[in-house]
Every structure is written in C-alpha cells, then in structure tokens.
N, C-alpha and C positions, 0 to 999 in steps of 0.2 A: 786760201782757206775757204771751205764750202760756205752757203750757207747754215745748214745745218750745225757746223761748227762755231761759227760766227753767234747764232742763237745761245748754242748753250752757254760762250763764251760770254757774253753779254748774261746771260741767267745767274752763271757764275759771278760777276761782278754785283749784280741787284743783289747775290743773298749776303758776299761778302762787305757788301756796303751797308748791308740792314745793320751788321752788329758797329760798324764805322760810326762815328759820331762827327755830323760840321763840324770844323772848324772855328765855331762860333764862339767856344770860352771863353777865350781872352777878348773875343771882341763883342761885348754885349751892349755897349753904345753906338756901332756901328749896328749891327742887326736891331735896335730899336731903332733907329733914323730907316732904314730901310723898310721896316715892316711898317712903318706910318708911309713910308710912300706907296707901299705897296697898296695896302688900305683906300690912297689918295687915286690911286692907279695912274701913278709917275711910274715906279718899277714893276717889272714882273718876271717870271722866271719863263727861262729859255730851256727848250729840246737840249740845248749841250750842256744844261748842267752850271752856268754862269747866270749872271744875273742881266736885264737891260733895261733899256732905259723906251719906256711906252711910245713917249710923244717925243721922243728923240734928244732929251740933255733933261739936269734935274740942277737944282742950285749945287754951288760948290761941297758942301756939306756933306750932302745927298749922293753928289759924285764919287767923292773921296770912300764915303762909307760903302759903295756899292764896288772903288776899284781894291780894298780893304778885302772884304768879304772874297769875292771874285778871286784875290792873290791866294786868300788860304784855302778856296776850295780848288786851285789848280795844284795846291800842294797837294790836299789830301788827295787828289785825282793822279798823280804823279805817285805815290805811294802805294796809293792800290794796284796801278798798274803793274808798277814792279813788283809787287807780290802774288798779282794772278797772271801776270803774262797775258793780260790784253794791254791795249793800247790806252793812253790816257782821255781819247776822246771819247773810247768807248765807258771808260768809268764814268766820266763826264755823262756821257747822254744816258746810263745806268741811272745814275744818279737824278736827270733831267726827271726820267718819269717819274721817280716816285715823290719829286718835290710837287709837281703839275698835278700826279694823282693825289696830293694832300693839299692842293691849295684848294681855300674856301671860296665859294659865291662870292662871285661879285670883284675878285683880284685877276688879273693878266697874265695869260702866257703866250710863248710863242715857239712853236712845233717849226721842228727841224723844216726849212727853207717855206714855212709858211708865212703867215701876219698874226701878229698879235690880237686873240681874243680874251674874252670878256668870261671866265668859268661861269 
C-alpha cells in the first residue's frame, strides 16, 4: 500500500471514528479512576490509541481500570477495522490523535516510539 493510500486510509478511519463513540458507557467508574490519574499524571494517552501508565505501574484500582478501558477500546478498534478495511492499529493510532489533540494542559502523552510529555 502507498503512502498515499496509507493517508487516506488512516483519514478514513479519523472521520469514521468521529461519529464512533468510546467505549466508555458501561464503564464510567473506571474512566472516573482514570481521568483522576490522568489529572495526577499517573496515566496518559498513547500515539496507539491505548492508555499507559506515566511513571511506569499505578495502584491496583488504577490498573484494573486502565486494563478495562484499554480491553474496550481494542474492541471498538477491532470493529472499526473490520468495517473500514484498515488494520486495527491503524484505528488505534486514528483514534490516538484525536484523544492527544483533546487532551488538556497540563495531562501526558506519549507519541508513537517517543517519551511521555507534559501538553
């Protein structure tokens, strides 16, 4: 696959991810334990669209609700795929920017094979 096709493929997946909704529903005590760590900047979001862990482990709670979250966005990323014909990673890191491009001052990311900064 070109680049060029690789792009649009990827553009493809960002627009059909815009109307996709996380995975979050059912789980809205997990994404409040998360979004206080995020806050803490224990977690922050990754380039693939997964969540991690800043300073490398977070209490059990913390864990659970990050490996939670993380299990249903590899579904929704698994669905999209099969429905656009890219690959699941690439939904994944679709999805990575525009989480990155809406996180606030002051919370962590971490860009495909870089280190975790500080928005």
């Amino acid at each position: 696959m070109s680049i060029i096709a690789k792009v649009k493929s990827a553009l493809a997946v960002a627009l059909l991810l815009s109307f996709v909704q996380p995975a979050f529903a059912d789980l809205a005590g997990d994404k409040a334990a998360v979004d206080a760590a995020k806050v803490a900047g224990t977690v922050g979001e990754q380039a693939d669209g997964y969540l991690g862990f800043v300073k490398g482990s977070a209490d059990s709670a913390t864990t659970a609700a990050v490996a939670a979250i993380n299990a249903a966005r590899a579904d929704v990323y698994a669905q999209t795929a099969a429905k656009s014909g890219v690959t699941r990673d690439a939904a994944g890191q679709a999805t990575g920017a525009q989480l990155i491009g809406k996180l606030p001052a002051g919370e962590y990311y971490k860009p495909l094979g870089g280190n975790w900064t500080k928005k």
